[in-house]
N, C-alpha and C positions, 0 to 999 in steps of 0.2 A: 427530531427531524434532521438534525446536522448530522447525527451518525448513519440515516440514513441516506444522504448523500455522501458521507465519504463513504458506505458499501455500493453505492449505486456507480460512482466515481471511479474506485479499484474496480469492478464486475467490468466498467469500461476501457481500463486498460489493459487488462487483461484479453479483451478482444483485441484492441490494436496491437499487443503484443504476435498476437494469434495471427494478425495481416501481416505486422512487418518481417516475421519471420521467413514469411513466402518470398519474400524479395531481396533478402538478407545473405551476406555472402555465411560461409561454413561459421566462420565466429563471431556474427553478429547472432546467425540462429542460437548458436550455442549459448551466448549470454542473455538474450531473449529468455529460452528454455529456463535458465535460471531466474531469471527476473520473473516468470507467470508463476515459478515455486513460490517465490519467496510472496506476491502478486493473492495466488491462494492461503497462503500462511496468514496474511494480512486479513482475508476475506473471514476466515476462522475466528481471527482474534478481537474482530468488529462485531462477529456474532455473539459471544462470550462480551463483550462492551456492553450491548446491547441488553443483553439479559443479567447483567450485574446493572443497569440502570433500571429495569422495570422493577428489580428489588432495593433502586435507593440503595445502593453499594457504593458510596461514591468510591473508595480505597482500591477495590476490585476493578471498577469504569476507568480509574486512571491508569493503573497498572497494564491493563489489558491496550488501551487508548497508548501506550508509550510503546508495549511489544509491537504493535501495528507500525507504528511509525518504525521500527528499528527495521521491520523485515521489508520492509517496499524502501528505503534507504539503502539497504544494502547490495539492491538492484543495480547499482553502478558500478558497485566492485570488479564484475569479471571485465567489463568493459574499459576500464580505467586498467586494469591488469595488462589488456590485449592491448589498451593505447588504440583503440575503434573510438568514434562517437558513438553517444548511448541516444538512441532515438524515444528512448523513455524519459529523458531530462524534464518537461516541461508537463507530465503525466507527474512525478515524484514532486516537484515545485507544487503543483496542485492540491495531491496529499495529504502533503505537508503541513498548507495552511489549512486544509478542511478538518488534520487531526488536532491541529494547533485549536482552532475553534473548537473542537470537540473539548476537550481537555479544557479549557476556560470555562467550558459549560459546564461541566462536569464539578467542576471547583465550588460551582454555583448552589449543589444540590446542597 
């Protein structure tokens, strides 16, 4: 159930990526654009979580549960580069702790 909130969580940043982009000067889009990569990379690596837990993986569930975390992480980079504010900050804050709980969960199996 917590991994399916933190895919249901990424699915929704990804959309507000998708809005702020419209109102976003040339290098917010552009770090946006990075951030919904890295946003999908995340979404991918929660599916692969997901199906290394229905087989009781726990080695697999963590591994994949930490590459998630690195890639929606790394969404500040281009932003912190430009010296912009990341309007994804409190979307990654979120994340964070939803992958954090995952990963305790996980530990559990």
């Amino acid at each position: 159930m917590q991994v399916d909130a933190f895919a249901k969580r990424t699915a929704q940043a990804r959309k507000y990526v998708s809005s702020a982009s419209r109102k976003g000067t040339p290098a917010q889009t552009q770090a946006l654009s990075f951030c919904d990569t890295m946003y999908m990379n995340t979404q991918d690596t929660i599916g692969a979580a997901q199906r290394a837990i229905s087989f009781k993986d726990k080695g697999t569930a963590k591994i994949m549960l930490q590459l998630a975390v690195q890639d929606f992480q790394s969404c500040d980079r281009p932003f912190q580069q430009s010296g912009i504010p990341n309007p994804m900050l409190k979307y990654d804050a979120e994340l964070s702790q939803l992958a954090n709980n995952c990963m305790q969960l996980a530990n559990m199996m």
